[in-house]
N, C-alpha and C positions, 0 to 999 in steps of 0.2 A: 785484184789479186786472182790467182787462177783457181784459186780455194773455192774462190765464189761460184765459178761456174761448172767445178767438178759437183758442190754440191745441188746444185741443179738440177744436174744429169743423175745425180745421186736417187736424189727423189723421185725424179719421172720415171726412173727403171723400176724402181719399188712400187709405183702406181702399176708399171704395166707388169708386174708381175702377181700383182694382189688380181690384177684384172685377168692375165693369164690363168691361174688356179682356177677360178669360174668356168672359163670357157672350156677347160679340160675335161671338166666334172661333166659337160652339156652334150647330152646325147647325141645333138647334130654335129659335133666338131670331132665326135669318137675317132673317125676312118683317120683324121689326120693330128691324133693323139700324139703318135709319135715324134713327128717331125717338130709340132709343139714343145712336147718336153725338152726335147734336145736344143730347142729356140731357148728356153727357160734357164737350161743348164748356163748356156753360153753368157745370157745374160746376168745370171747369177755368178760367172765366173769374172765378169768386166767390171761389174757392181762392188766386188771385194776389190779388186784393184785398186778401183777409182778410191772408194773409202783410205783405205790406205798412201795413196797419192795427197788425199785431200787432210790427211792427218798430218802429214811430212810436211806438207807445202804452209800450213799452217804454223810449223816451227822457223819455216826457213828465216835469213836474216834478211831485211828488205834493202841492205846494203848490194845483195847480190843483182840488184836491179838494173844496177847499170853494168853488170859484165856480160859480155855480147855472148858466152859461151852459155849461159844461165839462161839468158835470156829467150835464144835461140832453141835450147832444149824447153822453155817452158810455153812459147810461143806453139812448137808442136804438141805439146800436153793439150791444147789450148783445143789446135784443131781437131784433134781426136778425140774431145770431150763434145764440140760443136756437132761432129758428126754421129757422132752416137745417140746426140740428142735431136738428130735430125730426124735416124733410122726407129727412136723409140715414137715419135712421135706420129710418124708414118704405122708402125705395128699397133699401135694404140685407135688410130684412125681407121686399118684394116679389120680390127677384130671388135672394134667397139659398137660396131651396129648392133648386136646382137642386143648389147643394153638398153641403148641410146633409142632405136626406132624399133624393136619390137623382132622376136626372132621368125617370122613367118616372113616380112620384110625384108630382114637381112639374109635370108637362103635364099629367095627370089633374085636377088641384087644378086648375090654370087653368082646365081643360074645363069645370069643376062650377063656377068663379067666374069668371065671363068678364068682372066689375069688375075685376079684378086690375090687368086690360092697362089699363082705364081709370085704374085711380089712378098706373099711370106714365105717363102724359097728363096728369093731374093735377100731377103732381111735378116733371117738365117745364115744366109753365104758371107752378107756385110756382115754382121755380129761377129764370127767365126775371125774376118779379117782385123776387126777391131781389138780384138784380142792378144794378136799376133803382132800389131803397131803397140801397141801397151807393154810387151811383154818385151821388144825390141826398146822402148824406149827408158825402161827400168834397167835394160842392160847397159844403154847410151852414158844413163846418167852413176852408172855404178864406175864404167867407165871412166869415162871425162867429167861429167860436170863435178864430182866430187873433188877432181882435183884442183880446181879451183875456192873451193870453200873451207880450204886450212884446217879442214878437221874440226872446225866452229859453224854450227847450223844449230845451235840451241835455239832459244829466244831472244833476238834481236840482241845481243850481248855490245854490239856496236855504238846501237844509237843510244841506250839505255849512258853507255858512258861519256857519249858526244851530249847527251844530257845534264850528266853530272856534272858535265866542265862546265855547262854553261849556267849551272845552279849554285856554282861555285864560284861565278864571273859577277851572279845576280847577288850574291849574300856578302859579297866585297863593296860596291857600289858604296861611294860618299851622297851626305845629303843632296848636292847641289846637282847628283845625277837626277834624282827624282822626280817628276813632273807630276804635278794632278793627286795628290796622296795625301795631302794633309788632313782631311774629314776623315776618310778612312782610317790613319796614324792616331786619329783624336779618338776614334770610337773604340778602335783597341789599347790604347794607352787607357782610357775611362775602364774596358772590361776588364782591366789586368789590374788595377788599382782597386778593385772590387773588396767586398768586407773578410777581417781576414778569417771567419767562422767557416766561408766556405770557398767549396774547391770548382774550378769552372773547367768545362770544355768548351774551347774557342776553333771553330772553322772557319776557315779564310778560302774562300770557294770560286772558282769562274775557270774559263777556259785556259789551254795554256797559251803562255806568250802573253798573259794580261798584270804580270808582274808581282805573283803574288809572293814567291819563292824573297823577290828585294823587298816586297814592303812589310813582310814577318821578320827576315833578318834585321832590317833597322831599327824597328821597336825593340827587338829583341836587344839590339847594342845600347840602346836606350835606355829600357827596366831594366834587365837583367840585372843590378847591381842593387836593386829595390827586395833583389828574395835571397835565401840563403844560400842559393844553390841553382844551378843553372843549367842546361843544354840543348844544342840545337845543334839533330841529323837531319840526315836525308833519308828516305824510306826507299822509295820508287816500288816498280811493278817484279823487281828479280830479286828484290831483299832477302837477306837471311835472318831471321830471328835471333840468333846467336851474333851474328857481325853487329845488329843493330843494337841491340842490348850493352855488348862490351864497348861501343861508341860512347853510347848515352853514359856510361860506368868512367868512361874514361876523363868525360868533360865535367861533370856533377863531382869526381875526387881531385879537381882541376889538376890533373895529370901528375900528380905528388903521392899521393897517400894511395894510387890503384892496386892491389890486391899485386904477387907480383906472378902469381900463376893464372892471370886473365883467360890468357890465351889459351889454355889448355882443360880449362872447367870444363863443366857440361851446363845444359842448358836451364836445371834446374839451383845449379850453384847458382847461377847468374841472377836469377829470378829473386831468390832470397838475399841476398847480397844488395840489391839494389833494393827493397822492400825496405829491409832493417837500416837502411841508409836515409831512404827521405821518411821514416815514419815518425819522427818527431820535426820534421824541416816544412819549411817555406819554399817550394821550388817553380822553376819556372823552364816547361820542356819545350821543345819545337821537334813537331816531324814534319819534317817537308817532304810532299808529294806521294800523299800516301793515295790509294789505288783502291782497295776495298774494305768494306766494312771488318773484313773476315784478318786485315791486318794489322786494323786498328785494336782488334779484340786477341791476336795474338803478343802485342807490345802491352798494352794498359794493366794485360793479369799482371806484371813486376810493379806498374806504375800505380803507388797508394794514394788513396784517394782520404787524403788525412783533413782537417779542419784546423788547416796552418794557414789558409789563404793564398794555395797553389795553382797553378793553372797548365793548361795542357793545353797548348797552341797549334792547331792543324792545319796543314796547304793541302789543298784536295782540287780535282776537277770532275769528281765522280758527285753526285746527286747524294746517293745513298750513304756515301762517307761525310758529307756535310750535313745529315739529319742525326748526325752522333750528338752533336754538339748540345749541352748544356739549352735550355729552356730561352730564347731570345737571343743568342750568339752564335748565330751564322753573320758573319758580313761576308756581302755576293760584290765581287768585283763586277765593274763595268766595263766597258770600252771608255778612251780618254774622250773628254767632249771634243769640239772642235779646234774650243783658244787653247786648250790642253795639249791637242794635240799637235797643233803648229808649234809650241814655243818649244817643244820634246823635238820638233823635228830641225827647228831652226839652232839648239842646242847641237845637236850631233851634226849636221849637214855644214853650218858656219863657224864652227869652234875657234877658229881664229879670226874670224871677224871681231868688231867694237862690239858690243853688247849682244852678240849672235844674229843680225843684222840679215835679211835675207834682200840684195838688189834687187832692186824696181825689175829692170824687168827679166828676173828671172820667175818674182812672185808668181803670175798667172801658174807657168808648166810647178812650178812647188806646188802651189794649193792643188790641183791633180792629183798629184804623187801622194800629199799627204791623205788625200778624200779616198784615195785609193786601198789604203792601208787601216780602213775604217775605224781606226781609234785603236789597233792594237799594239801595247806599246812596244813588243819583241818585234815585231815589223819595222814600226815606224822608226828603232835606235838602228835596228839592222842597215835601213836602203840608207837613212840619212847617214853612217858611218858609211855605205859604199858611195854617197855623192861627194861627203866631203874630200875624199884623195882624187875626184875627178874636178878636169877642168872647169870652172867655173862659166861656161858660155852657154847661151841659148840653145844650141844644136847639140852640144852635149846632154845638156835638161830635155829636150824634146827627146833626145835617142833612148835615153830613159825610162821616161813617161811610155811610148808608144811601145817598148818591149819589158815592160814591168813585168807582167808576167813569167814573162819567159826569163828573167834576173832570177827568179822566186825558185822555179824548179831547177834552173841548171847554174848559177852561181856560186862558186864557192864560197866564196864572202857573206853569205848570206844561208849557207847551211843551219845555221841553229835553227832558223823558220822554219827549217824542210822536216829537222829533226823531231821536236816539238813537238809538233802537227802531227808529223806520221807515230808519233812514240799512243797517240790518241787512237786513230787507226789500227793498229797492229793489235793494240790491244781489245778490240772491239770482238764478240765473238762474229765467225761466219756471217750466220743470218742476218746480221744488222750491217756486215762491210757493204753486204747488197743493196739492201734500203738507204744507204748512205748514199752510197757511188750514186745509186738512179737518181736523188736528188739534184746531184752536181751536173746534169746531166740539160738542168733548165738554167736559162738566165740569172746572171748577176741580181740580187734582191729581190728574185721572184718570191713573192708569199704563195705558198705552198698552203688551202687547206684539208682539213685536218680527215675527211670523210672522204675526199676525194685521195689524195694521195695515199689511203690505206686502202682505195678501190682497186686502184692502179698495183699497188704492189703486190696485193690477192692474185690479181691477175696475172700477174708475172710469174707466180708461182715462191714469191720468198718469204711467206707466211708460212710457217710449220704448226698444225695443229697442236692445241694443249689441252688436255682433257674433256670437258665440256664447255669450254669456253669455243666463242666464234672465230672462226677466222679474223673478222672485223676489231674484235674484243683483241685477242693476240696482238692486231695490228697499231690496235691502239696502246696497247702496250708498248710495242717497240717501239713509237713516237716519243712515248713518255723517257724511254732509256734511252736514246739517245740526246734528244733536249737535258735528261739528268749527267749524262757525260757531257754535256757542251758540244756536240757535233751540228745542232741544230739549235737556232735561238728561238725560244719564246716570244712570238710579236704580242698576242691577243688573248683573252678568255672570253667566253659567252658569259652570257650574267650571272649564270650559274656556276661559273668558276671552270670550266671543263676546259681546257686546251682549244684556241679554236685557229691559229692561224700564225706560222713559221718561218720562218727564214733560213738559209747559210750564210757566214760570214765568207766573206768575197777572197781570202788567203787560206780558207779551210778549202773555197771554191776551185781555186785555182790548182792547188796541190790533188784534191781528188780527178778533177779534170784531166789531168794529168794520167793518172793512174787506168782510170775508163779508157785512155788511149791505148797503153802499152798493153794493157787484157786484152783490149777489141769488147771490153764490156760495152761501150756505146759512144755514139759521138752527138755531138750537140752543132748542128749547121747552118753555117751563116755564109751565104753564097760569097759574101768579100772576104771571110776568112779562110773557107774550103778549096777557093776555087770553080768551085762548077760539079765537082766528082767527087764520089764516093767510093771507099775500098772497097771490094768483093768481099769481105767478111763480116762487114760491119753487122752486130744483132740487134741495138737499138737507133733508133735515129729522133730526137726533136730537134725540128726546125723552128731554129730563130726570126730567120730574118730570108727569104728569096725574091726576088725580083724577077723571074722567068720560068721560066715551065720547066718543070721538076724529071719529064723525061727523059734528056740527055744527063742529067747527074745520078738518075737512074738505073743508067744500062749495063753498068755489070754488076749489080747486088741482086745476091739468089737467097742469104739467108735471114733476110731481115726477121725479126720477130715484133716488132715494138714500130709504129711510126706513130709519131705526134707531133703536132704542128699547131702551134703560136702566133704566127702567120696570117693573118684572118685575111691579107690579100693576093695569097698565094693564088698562082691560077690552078684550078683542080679540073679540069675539062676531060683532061686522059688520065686524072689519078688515080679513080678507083680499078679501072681496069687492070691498070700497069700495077698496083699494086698486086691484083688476085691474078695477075700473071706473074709474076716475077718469086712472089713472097708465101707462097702460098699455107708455110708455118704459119703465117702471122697472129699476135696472139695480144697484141694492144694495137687498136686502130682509134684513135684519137681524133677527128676532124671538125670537131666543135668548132663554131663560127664561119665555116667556108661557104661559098655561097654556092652549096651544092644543092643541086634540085632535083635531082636520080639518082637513085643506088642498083646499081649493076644489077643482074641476077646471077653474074660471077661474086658477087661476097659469100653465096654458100657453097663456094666448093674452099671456102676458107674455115677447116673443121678445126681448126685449133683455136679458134679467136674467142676471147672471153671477155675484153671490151670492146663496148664499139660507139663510139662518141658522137653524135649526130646533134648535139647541143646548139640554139641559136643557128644552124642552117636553112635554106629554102626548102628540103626535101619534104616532099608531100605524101609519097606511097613510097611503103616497104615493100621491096619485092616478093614474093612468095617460098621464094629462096631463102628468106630469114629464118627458116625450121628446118633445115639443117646443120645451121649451128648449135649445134648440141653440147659445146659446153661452155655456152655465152653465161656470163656472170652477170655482167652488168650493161645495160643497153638504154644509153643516156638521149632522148630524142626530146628534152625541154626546151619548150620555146621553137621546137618548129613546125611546120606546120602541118602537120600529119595528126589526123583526126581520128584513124580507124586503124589497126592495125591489123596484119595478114593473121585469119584463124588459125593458120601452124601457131602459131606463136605460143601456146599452149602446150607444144609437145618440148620447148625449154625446159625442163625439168633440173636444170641447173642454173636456172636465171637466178637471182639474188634483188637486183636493185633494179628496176624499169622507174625511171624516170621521165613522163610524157605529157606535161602540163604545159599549156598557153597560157601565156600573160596578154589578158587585153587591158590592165590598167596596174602598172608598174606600182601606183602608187597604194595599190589598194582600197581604196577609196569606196571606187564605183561596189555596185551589188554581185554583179556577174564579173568580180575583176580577172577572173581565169574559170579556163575548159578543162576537161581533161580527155582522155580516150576512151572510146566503148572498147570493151575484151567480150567479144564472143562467147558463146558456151564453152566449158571447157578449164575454167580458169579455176577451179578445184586441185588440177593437175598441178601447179606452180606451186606445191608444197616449199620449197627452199628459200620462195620468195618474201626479204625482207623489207623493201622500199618499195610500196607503190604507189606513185605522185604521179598523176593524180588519176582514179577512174571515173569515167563518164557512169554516170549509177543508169543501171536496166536491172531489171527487178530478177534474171535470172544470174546477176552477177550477184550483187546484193545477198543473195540467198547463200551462193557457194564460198561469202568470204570465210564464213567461219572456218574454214576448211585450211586457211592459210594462217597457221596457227606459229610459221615463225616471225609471224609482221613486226617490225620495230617502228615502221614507220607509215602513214594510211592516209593518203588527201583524197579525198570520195566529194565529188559534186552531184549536180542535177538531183539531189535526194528530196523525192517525192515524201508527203505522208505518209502517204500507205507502204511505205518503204521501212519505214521505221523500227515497227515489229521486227523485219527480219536482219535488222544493222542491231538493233538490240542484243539478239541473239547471239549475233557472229564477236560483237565484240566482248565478250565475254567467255568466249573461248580462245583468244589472244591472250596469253598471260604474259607476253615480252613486249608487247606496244606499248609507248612511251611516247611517241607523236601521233595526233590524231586531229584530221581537219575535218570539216563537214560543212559543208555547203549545199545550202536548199535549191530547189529548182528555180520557184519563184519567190517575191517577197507576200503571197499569198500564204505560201505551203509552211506548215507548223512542224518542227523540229521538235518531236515527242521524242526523249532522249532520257533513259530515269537509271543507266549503268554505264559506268566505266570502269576499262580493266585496271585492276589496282595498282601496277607497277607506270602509270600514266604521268608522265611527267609537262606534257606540250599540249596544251587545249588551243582549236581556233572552231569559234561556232558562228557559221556566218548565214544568216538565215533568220524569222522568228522564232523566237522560244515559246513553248508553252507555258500559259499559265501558273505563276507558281512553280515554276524551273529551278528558280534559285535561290526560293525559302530555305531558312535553316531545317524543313522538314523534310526539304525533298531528299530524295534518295541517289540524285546524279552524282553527287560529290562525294556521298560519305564514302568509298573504295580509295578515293583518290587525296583526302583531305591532307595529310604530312606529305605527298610525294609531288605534288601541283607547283611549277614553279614558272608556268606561265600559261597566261590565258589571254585571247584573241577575244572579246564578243563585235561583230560586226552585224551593223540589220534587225537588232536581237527582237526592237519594239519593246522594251522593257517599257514598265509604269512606276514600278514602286524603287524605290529605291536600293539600289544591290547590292550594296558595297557593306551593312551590316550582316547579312546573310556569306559576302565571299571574305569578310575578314576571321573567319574560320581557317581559311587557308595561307597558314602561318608561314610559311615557307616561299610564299611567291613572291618572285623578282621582276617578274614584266606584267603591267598590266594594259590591255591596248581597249579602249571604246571607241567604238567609230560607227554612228548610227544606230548608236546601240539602245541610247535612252532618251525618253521622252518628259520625262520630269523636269522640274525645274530648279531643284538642290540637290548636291553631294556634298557629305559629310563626311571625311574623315575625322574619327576619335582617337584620343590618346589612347596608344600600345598596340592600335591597330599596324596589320601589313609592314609588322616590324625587318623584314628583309626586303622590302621589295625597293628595286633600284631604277627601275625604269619604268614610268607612266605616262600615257597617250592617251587625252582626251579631243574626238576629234567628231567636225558634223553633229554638233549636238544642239538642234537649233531652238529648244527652249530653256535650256539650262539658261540660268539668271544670276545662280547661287551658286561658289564652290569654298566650302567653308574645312581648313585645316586648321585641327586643335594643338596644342601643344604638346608634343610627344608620339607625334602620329608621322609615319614614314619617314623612321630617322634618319635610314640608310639609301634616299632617296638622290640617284646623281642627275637623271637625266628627266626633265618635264617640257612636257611638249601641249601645247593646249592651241588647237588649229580650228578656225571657222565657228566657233561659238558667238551666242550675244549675250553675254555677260556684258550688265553697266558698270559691275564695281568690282577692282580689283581681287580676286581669290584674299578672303580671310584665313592672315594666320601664311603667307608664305615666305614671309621672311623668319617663319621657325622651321625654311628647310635648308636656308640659307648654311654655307655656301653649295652650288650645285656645280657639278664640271657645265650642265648645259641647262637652256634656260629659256626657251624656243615660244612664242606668239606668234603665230603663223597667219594670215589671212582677217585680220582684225580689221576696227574701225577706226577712222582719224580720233574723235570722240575716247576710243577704250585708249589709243596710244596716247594722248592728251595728261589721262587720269594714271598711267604707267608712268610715266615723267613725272606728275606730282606728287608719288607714292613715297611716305619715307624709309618703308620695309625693304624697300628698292634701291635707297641711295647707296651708289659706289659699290653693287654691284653690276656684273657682265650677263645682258641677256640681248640675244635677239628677236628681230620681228620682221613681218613683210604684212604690208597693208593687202585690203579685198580692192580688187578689180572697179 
């Protein structure tokens, strides 16, 4: 939508004019005051436009999508917002030395390029024109495009009613339509038969098109005759309080007894009228497709909440509108499973066949079409109703199959998909259509996680700050709202429950995809789908899939902003060049896993870039050119092989996240399983910086952490003894670290460690511990004891036994040993490490004894117990029974012998791999 990128442009004027104000005030920039201000004006007069544009565009109907007159006017919106955002980014670029590298710096640079002052002449002159395209193009559209849109550009008044017909198609449906529903049918028939003292609120929740609208209507046809009194509306997102109301009035006095001045009350008759009506009754309501909490709270003040045994039935796809619900009465729709979803598709696709019979060999291209449709049942009845009126042959099913897609967005047969979906969309606000679309933007069932993807969108600029919350924070927020609207599914949580890893559904995919096209928001490329070539205006690009050298589909893009590539066998020989030639905005460079071994010294003349992804690459040396990007966020160099990095690197002052750890032993195992990088003097500077994985420790870096007081996250190696003292200190001026590693030099060197910052949630201490580390008296833990919900010891040399001193800390869910103990018993006691879900005992080579009481690690799913010489099976493990996993890793023929003859064991699932 073109909303998205007006408000883009929105924000980066507002930057450069917060940044403007500064440079005004600055006694070096006095002489050319003037012509500044007048820059200022110009931009402050483009800025209300655009607001304005981006306020309208936001109501239009997305029907007018496809009229070329619309379209065509919105397409030049499009360019004139890109170019604006060209010219801001360029004045921001010109004037921002002064912040960015030091004012004594930047008058010297002007003195040596005395074009500087000319190209703010320049950008002035553009401004000036940009204005005048705006102003022409408000007349265009006063013009003509209005005469195309009937006098109706409210909010989507269209689809909202190509909606209601087809919510109206959904609550008609006979039993025999329904596939897959009957558990669900059972669990709300069981809520609705509930005791009759009390009154329930029941949500029926999931995305749309998963059929929640038919499977509320047919219970509904089903009870309803169980309470005194009954009805079931539709709500939607354009409702009227007063329409919805006289609805509900009309179906509950079963259209006989309705008052007969309905129509013309006020909104407070209606309220009491319906109040004095169910307050001594048994009823049973349905709102279908209600949108937000704020409407559910505007219907319910009429509806009483009496102690008849009434209930209040709601269809939602909003998050927030399904936590209304009554204490245990959410049921979350799925997707249909697989046989689900076949027998739904062989119903609608063979309806006149013998028992809906799908021919041999059409099976193969069906099971496709239906895999394709990923279990959503408004797809799957849609394509199968547009197979069945087509020829029944091979070549017709292949023609099918291979342009499904393309059925989804331009088909009329199959509009309710489009409708549906987009009715999700439209109603999303601004800031999240963007983080939406950017997803669609990767591969079919790509999992998206959860740090990375709110790195990326930082960087993009569609994160709006919130008060004192992070950027990061906000972003993790808009994850959470849109997985709570259904635009993104939930794959994964960490063990701590936190969101850790996403998906989109492959028909929400398709439909957005779509959309990123007709903005030019971005394209996603795959040399056998593209062609070879790229528009000239494209602003984001990930690549799928190439097979050849990216410079010829390169040659006529000048504004790229975004490239990323998936690709890990792309040839990259002449990419970075052609990039910092061609793209020079560019402002996501993504090239994690290429097998690049040099980085230009043209990447710093790319001052807009704020990531830059060097993940799992050959490259060795950072150019020195890497401190000029002055407003890099995030600078992802894990895993390769770059050891040292350039001293500028220090003058980043907007870095965020450096990530630059080696892995020399994947499995962690070894003592030295990872490096990380020396930082020079200087790293004081990096005040902004939140992530850094990992540093090579020297005693003058060590010293200046404290200094980087916004750390969340901290892997520190090579830490010396005598180091310790001053890691002490620093971490105790971190009050927002929540992950902290520490890895000793050698397995000599003693990890004296007696404070942690209190908000500490991730421990890994790989190294000896000092004596007495982790008594109940020591002083390491008490800051952290409620907040600790995972702990690493690796190498520790422990003696005495630790696990009575760490079952203090109530709240942990991972617990990992690996060379940690030298003892030869562990005991867990009952009540002990009552959450903890995940334990790793590993390389523990006199452990003899692992003895579990009853009641001890209740909520324990995953155990792994690798390389020990234990002779007798762990006491007491089948009181953890059942586990999801169950893992003996590297044992002896002898221990596996005595695992087969265990009976705490029988008819359970565990695995094993014997020792070499």
């Amino acid at each position: 939508m073109a909303e998205v990128v007006l408000l883009t442009v929105i924000k980066k004027i507002g930057a450069a004019l917060a940044n403007g104000a500064a440079i005004q005030a600055s006694v070096q920039f006095s002489k050319y005051a003037t012509q500044l201000i007048e820059l200022h004006r110009s931009m402050g007069r483009v800025v209300m436009e655009l607001r304005v544009m981006h306020d309208v565009l936001s109501q239009m109907d997305i029907r007018n999508r496809n009229n070329p007159v619309y379209e065509g006017w919105l397409d030049e919106v499009r360019k004139v917002a890109h170019v604006m955002e060209d010219m801001v980014d360029e004045y921001l670029h010109q004037v921002g030395g002064e912040h960015h590298m030091g004012c004594c710096f930047y008058l010297k640079k002007v003195l040596r390029r005395p074009r500087s002052l000319l190209s703010l002449n320049q950008i002035a002159s553009d401004v000036k024109e940009t204005e005048k395209d705006l102003a022409h193009l408000s007349e265009t559209k006063n013009r003509w495009v209005s005469m195309i849109n009937n006098g109706d550009t409210s909010s989507s008044n269209y689809i909202v009613k190509r909606s209601h017909d087809l919510a109206s198609i959904s609550r008609s449906l006979d039993e025999e339509d329904l596939v897959g529903v009957d558990k669900n049918r059972q669990i709300l028939e069981q809520w609705l038969g509930g005791k009759d003292g009390e009154c329930s609120v029941i949500t029926l929740y999931g995305m749309g098109g998963l059929g929640k609208t038919a499977l509320a209507a047919n219970v509904y046809r089903k009870e309803r005759d169980k309470f005194q009194c009954h009805a079931c509306v539709s709500v939607s997102q354009t409702y009227s309080r007063e329409d919805v109301l006289r609805s509900i009035i009309k179906e509950l006095f079963d259209k006989v007894d309705v008052p007969s001045n309905i129509a013309v009350v006020d909104i407070t008759y209606l309220e009491d009228t319906l109040k004095r009506f169910l307050e001594q009754k048994k009823y049973l309501i349905i709102l279908d497709d209600v949108w937000t909490p704020e409407a559910f709270d505007d219907l319910s003040r009429a509806l009483l909440c009496n102690d008849k045994g009434s209930s209040l039935l709601i269809t939602t796809r909003e998050g927030d509108v399904a936590s209304l619900a009554s204490r245990g009465h959410i049921l979350t729709l799925e997707a249909l499973p697989e046989d689900k979803a076949w027998n739904l598709f062989c119903k609608k696709s063979f309806s006149r066949e013998t028992n809906h019979e799908c021919p041999e060999d059409l099976k193969p291209l069906s099971k496709e079409i239906v895999s394709k449709c990923k279990g959503l049942p408004l797809a799957i009845v849609s394509v199968g109703s547009l197979l069945n009126v087509r020829e029944k042959t091979v070549e017709e099913w292949r023609r099918i199959n291979d342009q499904l897609s393309w059925e989804i967005i331009n088909n009329s047969r199959l509009g309710h998909i489009r409708n549906v979906l987009h009715l999700s969309f439209i109603y999303l606000p601004t800031y999240l259509k963007s983080c939406f679309l950017y997803c669609s933007l990767f591969p079919e069932d790509y999992l998206f996680r959860r740090k990375q993807l709110v790195r990326l969108w930082m960087a993009e600029g569609f994160i709006l700050e919130k008060g004192v919350s992070t950027l990061e924070e906000v972003g993790e927020g808009y994850l959470k709202e849109l997985v709570s609207r259904n635009m993104l599914q939930l794959v994964s949580r960490n063990p701590c429950g936190r969101m850790r890893r996403f998906r989109m559904h492959d028909i929400i995919r398709e439909l957005a995809v779509d959309l990123c096209k007709k903005d030019h928001f971005g394209v996603d490329y795959m040399v056998d789908k593209c062609g070879g070539y790229l528009q000239m205006d494209e602003r984001r690009l990930i690549v799928h899939k190439l097979n050849k050298d990216i410079q010829q589909s390169f040659s006529s893009v000048r504004g790229l902003r975004t490239f990323i590539t998936l690709d890990k066998n792309m040839p990259s020989l002449t990419l970075l060049p052609l990039l910092s030639e061609k793209s020079r905005y560019m402002t996501v460079l993504e090239l994690s896993g290429l097998p690049i071994e040099k980085i230009p010294d043209a990447i710093g003349d790319l001052f807009n870039l704020r990531h830059l992804g060097l993940r799992n690459t050959k490259v060795k040396l950072l150019p020195k050119s890497i401190e000029k990007l002055s407003n890099l966020m995030t600078l992802d160099l894990l895993n390769s092989d770059i050891q040292e990095v350039p001293a500028g690197i220090v003058k980043l002052k907007n870095l965020r996240h450096l990530f630059a750890e080696k892995y020399n032993d994947h499995s962690g195992r070894a003592f030295l399983s990872s490096r990380g990088v020396c930082i020079p003097k200087g790293l004081h500077n990096l005040t902004n910086l939140q992530t850094l994985e990992a540093l090579e420790a020297q005693h003058e870096s060590v010293k200046q952490l404290g200094e980087l007081r916004q750390l969340r996250s901290l892997r520190i190696s090579n830490v010396k003894g005598g180091y310790c003292k001053y890691l002490n200190e620093s971490l105790v001026q971190m009050p927002f670290l929540f992950y902290l590693e520490v890895g000793a030099s050698d397995k000599n060197e003693v990890l004296r460690l007696n404070a942690l910052p209190p908000n500490l949630q991730k421990l890994g201490l790989n190294g000896t511990l000092e004596e007495g580390a982790l008594l109940r008296e020591s002083p390491l833990f008490q800051n952290v004891e409620q907040n600790l919900y995972l702990l690493y010891l690796h190498w520790s040399q422990l003696v005495e036994d630790p696990l009575p001193s760490l079952c203090r800390l109530t709240n942990l869910t991972v617990l990992h040993f690996t060379s940690a103990y030298n003892g030869e018993k562990l005991v867990f006691c009952t009540g002990w490490f009552p959450k903890l879900k995940n334990l790793f005992l590993g390389d523990l080579p006199n452990l003899k004894v692992l003895d579990i009481h009853r009641g001890a690690i209740v909520r324990l799913e995953t155990l792994y117990l690798v390389n020990l010489s234990m002779t007798e099976v762990p006491f007491g493990i089948e009181f953890l029974m059942p586990l999801q996993a169950l893992v003996f890793l590297e044992i002896t023929r002898d221990f596996l012998a005595l695992l087969h003859q265990y009976s705490g064991l029988a008819g359970m699932q565990w695995q094993h791999s014997l020792r070499d």
